[in-house]
C-alpha positions in Angstrom: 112.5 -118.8 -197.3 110.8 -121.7 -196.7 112.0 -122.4 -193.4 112.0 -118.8 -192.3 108.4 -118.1 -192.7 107.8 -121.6 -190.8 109.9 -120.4 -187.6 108.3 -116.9 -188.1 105.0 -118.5 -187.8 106.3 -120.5 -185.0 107.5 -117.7 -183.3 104.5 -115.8 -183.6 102.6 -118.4 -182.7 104.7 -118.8 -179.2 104.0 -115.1 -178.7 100.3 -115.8 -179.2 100.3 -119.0 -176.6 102.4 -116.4 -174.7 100.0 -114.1 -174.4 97.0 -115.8 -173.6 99.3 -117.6 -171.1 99.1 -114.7 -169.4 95.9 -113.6 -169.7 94.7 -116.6 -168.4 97.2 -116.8 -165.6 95.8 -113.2 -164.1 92.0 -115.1 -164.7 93.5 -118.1 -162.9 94.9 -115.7 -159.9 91.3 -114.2 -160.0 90.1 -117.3 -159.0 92.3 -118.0 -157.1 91.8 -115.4 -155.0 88.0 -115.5 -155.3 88.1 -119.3 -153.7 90.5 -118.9 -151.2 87.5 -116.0 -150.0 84.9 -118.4 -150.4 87.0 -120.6 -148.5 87.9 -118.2 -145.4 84.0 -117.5 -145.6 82.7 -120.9 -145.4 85.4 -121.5 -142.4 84.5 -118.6 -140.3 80.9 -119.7 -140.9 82.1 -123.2 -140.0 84.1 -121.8 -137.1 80.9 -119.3 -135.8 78.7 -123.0 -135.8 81.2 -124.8 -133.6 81.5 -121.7 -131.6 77.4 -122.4 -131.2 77.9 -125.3 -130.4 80.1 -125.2 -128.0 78.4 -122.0 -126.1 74.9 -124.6 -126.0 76.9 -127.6 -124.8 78.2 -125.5 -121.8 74.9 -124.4 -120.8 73.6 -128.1 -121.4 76.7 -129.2 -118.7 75.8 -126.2 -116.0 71.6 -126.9 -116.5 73.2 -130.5 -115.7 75.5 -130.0 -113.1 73.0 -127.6 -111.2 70.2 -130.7 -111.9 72.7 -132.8 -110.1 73.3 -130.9 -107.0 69.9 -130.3 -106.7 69.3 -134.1 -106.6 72.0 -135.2 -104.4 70.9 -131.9 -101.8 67.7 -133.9 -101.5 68.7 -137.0 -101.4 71.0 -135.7 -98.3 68.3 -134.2 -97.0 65.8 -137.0 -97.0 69.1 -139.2 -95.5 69.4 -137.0 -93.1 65.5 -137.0 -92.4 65.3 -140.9 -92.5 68.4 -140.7 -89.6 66.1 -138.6 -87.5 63.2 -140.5 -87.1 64.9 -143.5 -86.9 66.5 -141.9 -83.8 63.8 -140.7 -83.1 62.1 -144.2 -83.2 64.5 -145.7 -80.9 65.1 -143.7 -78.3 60.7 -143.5 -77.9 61.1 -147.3 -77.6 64.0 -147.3 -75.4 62.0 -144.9 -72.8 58.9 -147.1 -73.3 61.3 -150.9 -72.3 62.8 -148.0 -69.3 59.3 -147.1 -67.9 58.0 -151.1 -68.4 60.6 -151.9 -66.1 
């Protein structure tokens, strides 16, 4: 009798830790669940940042290039400038040596 009331109140025992096995499996799933949302949140927030980021850098790159182009347009057109009077220059002091002669 002995033993039976000991694997009786083993058995019932297992059908307790059963049970709350289960209960706490479903809370565990819960969780689960609620962190992998948290998680997909805090990525798309993540994901909306480098998308930020990304939109700023390319207008930092076309402000840039457009910076460049603008320099290098003036520093052709002050090349071009510095060609001209130079010309300009010599062929003045290649009349002035024609008409000394």
């Amino acid at each position: 009798m002995k033993k039976f009331i000991a694997l009786s109140s083993l058995l019932a025992l297992g059908a307790l830790g059963m049970a709350c096995g289960d209960a706490a499996n479903t809370n565990t799933a819960a969780n689960a669940n609620r962190n992998a949302n948290v998680a997909n949140a805090m990525n798309a927030a993540a994901n909306a940042a480098n998308s930020a980021a990304n939109t700023i850098a390319n207008a930092a790159n076309t402000v840039a290039n457009a910076a460049n182009t603008t320099s290098n347009t003036m520093s052709n057109t002050m090349s071009n400038a510095n060609r001209t009077t130079t010309t300009t220059t010599n062929t003045t002091t290649t009349n002035t040596t024609n008409v000394n002669k």
